[in-house]
N, C-alpha and C positions, 0 to 999 in steps of 0.2 A: 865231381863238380856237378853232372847233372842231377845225382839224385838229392845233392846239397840244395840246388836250386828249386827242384820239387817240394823239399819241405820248408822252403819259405814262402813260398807261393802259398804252399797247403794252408800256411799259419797265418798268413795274413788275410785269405779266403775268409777265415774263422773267424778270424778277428772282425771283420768285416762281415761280415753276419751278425755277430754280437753287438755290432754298430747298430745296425740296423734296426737289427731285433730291440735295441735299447729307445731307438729313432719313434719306430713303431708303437710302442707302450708308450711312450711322450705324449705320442701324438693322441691315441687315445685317451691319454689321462687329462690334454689339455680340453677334447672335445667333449669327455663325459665332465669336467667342468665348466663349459661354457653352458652345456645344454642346462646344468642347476642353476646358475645364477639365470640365464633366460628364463628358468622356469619358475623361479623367483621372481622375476621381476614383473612377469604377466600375474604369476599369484597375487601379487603384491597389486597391482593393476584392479583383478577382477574384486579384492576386496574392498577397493577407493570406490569401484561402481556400487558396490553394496550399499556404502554408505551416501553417494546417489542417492541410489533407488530408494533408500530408506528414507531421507529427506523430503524425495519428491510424493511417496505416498503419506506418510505422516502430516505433509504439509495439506495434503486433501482432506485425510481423517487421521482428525487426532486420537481416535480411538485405536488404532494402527497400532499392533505391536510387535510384526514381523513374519519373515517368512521366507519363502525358499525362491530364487530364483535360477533358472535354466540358462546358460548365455555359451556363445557359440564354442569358448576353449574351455566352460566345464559351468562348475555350478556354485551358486556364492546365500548362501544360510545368513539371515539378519535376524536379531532379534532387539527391541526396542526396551529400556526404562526410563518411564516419565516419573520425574521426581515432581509432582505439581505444585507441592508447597514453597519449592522453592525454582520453578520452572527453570530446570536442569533436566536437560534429553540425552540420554547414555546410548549409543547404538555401537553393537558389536557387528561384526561382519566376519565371516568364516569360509574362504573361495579355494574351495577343489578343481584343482586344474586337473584335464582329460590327462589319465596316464601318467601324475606327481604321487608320489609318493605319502608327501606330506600337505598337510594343509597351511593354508597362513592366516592369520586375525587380526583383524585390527578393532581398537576398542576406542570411538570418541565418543566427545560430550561436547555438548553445546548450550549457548545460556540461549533460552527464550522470551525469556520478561520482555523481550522489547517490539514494535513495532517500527515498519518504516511508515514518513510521513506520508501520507497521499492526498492529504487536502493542505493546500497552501494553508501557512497561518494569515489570521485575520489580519488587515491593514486598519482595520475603521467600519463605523457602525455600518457607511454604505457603500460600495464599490464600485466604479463602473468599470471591469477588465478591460473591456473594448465597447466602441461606440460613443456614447453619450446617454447623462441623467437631466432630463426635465422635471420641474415642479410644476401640474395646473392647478391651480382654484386650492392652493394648499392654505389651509388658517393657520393661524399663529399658535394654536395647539398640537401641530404636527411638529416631532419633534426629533432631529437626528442629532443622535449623542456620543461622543467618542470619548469620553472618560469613563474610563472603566467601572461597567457596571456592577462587579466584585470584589471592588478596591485593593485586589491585590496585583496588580498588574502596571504595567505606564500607559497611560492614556494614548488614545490616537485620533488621529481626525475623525470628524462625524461624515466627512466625506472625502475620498479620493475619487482624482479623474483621473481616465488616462492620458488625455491632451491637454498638455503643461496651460494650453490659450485658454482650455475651460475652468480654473481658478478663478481670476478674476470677475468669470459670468456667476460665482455662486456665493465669492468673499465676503460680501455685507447682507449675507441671507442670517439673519436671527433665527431661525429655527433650525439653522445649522452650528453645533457647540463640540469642541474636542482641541486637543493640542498637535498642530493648529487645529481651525474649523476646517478649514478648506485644506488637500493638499495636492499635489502631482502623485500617482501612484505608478512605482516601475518595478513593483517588490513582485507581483503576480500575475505571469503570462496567461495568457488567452489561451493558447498551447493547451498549458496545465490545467485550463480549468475544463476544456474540450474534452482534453482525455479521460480527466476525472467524471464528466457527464456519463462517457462512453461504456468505462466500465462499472459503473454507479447502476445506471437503467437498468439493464438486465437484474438488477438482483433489487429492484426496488418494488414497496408495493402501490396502486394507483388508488389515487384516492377519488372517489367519487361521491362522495358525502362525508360530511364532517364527524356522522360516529366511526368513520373509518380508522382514526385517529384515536380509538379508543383505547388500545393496547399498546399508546406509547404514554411509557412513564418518564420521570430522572435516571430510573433504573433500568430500564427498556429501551432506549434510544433507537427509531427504526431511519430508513431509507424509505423516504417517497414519492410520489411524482404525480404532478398533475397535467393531465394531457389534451383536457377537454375546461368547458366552463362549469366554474364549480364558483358556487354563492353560497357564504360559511355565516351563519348567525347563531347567537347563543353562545355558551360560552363553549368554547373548543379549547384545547391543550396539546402542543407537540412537542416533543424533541426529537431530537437528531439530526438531519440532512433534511428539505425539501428542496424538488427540483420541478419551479414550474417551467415549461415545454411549451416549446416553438408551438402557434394558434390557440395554446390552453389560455383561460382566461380565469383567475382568482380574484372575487369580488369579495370584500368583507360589508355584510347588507348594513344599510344606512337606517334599516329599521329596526333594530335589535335594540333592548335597554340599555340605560348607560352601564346599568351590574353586566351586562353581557360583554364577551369580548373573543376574538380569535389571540395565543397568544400559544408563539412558538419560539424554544430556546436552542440554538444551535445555527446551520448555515439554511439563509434562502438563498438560492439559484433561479434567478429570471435568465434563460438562456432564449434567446432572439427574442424577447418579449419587448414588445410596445407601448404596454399600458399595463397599471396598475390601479386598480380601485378600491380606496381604502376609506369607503365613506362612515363604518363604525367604527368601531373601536379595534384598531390592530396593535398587539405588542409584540417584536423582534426582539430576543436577548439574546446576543450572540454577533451576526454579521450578517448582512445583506448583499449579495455581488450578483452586478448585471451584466450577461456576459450575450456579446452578437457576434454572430460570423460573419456578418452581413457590415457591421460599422452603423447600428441604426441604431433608435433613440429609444430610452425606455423612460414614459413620461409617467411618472406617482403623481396619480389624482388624489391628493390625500385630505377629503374634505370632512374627515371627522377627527378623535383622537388617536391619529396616527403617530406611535414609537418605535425606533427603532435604536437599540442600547448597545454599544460595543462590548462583548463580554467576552473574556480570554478564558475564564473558568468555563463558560459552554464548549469553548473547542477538544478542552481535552475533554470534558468529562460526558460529551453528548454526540458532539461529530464527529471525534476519530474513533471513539468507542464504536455509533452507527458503522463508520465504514471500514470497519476492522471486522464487526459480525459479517457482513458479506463480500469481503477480501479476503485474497491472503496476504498479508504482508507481514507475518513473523520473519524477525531478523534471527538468522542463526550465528549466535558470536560463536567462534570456537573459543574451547577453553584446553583442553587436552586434546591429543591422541598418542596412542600406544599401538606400536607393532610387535 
């Protein structure tokens, strides 16, 4: 009996061992699989930052076409193709995690054709975001137009206010024309156009004399700014953005030929401006918006042939162009990714 009961004991010892031992390998086999898919998953991680990193330096320089990055759990390899004819960004990403065995990739693409907006669209030939617009000593040759001056577009008022009460102060003004002449404008926060000064400035150039303005063409649309008194005679030509600035003062001289003229196509920006003197010949083809932080008045002395023409064709092809050259605002659509 006893030695009966010794070798059941023995065998079940055994057997329980081989439990165990079977327990054991489990368990390892379930933690050398957990440790791959975690090291998947971080792989998988460190190559999304790749394509990060690759986004946010291409978006600085487009000339950017990759490179190696160090990061804390290993190392992640980009490399860039720009398809530019048909602005398609291919970015590969390749992330070695510290002590994997393997690597992982991931391969997107993304459309670039496009921009995001950053200059409000145009409401009407003149604007006032905030504050108030007065007319002094204006003749019946000064002239605000909101039918579209490229006839491809719908017309808009020749003036928007932003205080519903200030209509009526400008409704039987004739030398105000558009559909309507006068209107309420609630389409373009003050906000937006503050911010848009903000990051505008820094990247604009100052103008202090009118051959300043030489090197902008239809095809060169720049950003500029005037910050001081500046008196423009003869014939001048801009496109793109101007922003004239809080104490700057833009006089178009009263002495210039009638062949002479200042005439600029795309957005003016009067930001806290008071006054406007427009006693030669000024033409606006594009939009005019007067914008105060303060709620004050910006009064156009416009005692010569002062125009100002609502044009929807300057916005795309002069002001976002300008403030595309010195933003970034490429929109990245995705199209693909492959892991």
């Amino acid at each position: 009996m006893g030695r009966a009961m010794l070798i059941i004991v023995t065998g079940m010892l055994v057997a329980l061992g081989y439990t165990f031992m079977g327990m054991s390998n489990q368990r390892q086999a379930l933690t050398s699989q957990s440790v791959s898919k975690a090291n998947k998953a971080l792989a998988q991680n460190l190559s999304h930052t790749g394509i990060q990193f690759a986004l946010e330096e291409f978006d600085e320089d487009n000339s950017w076409s990759g490179g190696k990055f160090n990061l804390e759990k290993g190392t992640v390899e980009v490399s860039i193709n720009h398809d530019v004819s048909n602005e398609i960004l291919e970015i590969t990403s390749t992330a070695n995690l510290n002590g994997a065995s393997n690597d992982h990739t991931i391969t997107a693409t993304y459309d670039i054709s496009k921009n995001q907006q950053v200059v409000p669209k145009f409401q009407g030939a003149l604007s006032s975001v905030s504050g108030s617009i007065t007319f002094s000593n204006s003749n019946p040759q000064t002239h605000y137009n909101g039918n579209d001056n490229s006839g491809t577009c719908e017309d808009k008022p020749g003036l928007t206010v932003n205080d519903p009460s200030q209509v009526d102060d400008h409704d039987d003004d004739s030398r105000i024309e558009g559909d309507p002449a006068v209107a309420h404008n609630s389409k373009i926060a003050h906000q937006d156009i503050r911010n848009l000064i903000d990051r505008l400035i820094p990247h604009s150039k100052t103008i202090s004399h009118k051959n300043d303005f030489d090197n902008s063409t239809s095809d060169n649309p720049g950003v500029y700014s005037i910050d001081s008194k500046l008196t423009i005679s003869g014939n001048t030509t801009g496109y793109g953005i101007l922003i004239v600035r809080n104490n700057a003062q833009l006089e178009i001289d009263s002495d210039v030929m009638m062949a002479g003229q200042f005439e600029f196509n795309g957005l003016v920006i009067f930001e806290n401006e008071t006054q406007f003197k427009a006693a030669g010949n000024a033409t606006i083809n594009g939009s005019i918006m007067a914008m105060s932080d303060y709620g004050a008045n910006l009064d156009i002395m416009g005692n010569g042939n002062m125009q100002a023409n609502y044009d929807c064709q300057a916005q795309e092809k002069y002001t976002d162009v300008a403030a595309n050259k010195v933003l970034n605002t490429t929109l990245y659509t995705p199209i693909s990714m492959y892991e």
